[in-house]
C-alpha positions as CSV (number, residue, x, y, z in Angstrom):
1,X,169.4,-86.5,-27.1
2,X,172.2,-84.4,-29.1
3,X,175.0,-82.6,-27.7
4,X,176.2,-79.6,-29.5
5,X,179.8,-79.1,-28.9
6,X,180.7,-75.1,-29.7
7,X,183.5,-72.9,-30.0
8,X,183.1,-69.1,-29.6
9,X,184.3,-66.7,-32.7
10,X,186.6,-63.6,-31.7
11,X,183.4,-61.4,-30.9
12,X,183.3,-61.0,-27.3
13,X,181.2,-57.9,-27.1
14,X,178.2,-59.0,-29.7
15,X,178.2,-62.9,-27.6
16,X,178.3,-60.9,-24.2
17,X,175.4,-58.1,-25.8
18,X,173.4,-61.5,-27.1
19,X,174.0,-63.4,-23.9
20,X,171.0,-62.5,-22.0
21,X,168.7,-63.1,-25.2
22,X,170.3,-66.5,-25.6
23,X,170.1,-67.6,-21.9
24,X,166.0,-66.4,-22.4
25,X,166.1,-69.0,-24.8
26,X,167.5,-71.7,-23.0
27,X,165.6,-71.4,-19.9
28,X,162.3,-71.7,-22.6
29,X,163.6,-75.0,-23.7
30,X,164.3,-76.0,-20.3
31,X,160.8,-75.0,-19.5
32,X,159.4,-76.7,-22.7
33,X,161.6,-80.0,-21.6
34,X,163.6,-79.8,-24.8
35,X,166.6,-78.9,-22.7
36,X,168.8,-81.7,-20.9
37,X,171.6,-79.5,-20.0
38,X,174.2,-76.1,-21.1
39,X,176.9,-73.7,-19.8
40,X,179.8,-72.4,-21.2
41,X,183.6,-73.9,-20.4
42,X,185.3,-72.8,-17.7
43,X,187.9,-70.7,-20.1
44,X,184.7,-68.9,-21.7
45,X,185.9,-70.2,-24.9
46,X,182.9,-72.3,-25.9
47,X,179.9,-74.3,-24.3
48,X,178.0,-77.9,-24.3
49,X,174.4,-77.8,-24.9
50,X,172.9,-81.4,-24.9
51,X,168.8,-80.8,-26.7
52,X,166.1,-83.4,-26.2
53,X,164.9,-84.0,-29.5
54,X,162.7,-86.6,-32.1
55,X,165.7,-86.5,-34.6
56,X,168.6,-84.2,-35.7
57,X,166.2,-82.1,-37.9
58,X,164.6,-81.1,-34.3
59,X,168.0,-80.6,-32.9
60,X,168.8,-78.0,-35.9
61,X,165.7,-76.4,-35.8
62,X,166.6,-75.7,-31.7
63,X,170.3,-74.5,-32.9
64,X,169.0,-72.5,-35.8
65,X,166.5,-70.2,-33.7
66,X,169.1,-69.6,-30.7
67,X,170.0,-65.9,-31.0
68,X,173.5,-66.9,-30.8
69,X,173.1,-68.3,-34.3
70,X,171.9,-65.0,-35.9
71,X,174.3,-63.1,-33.9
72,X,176.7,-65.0,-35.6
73,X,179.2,-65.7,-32.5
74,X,179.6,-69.2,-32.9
75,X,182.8,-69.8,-34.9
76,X,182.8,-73.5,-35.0
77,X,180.4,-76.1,-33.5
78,X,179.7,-80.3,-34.1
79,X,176.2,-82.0,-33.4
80,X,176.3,-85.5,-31.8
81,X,173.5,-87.7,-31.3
82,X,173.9,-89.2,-27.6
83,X,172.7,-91.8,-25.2
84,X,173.1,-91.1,-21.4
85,X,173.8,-94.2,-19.8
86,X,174.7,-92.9,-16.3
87,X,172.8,-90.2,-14.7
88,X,172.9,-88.5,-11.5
89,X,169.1,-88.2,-11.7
């Protein structure tokens, strides 16, 4: 699993236009079971988005076709790979 830790740029109104796109997205990963979780931070200044994925490669393919990325509204972000070691599930 990765987590991708991001931080929104100073675009509000092209994130909020590309929103729905991006949240098409992420319910198709869900779908595909290449999502483990995402949602934004409660100040709406950035989100977590933890991918299921072979390797990082996979991870930055995910990350690379989110229309967030083209829309360019993600000012900063970090990839991590992680390990769940306590789940709710």
């Amino acid at each position: 699993m990765f987590a991708l830790v991001l931080e929104f740029g100073p675009d509000t109104e092209t994130r909020l236009a590309t929103r729905p796109r991006h949240r098409e997205y992420l319910q198709k990963l869900l779908a595909e079971g290449k999502l483990i979780a995402s949602g934004p931070w409660v100040d709406d200044t950035g989100a977590l988005i933890i991918y299921e994925a072979a390797d990082e490669a996979g991870a930055r393919a995910m990350i690379a076709a989110d229309p967030y990325t083209a829309a360019g509204v993600v000012a900063r972000s970090q990839l991590k790979e992680w390990h769940r070691v306590f789940s709710a599930e």
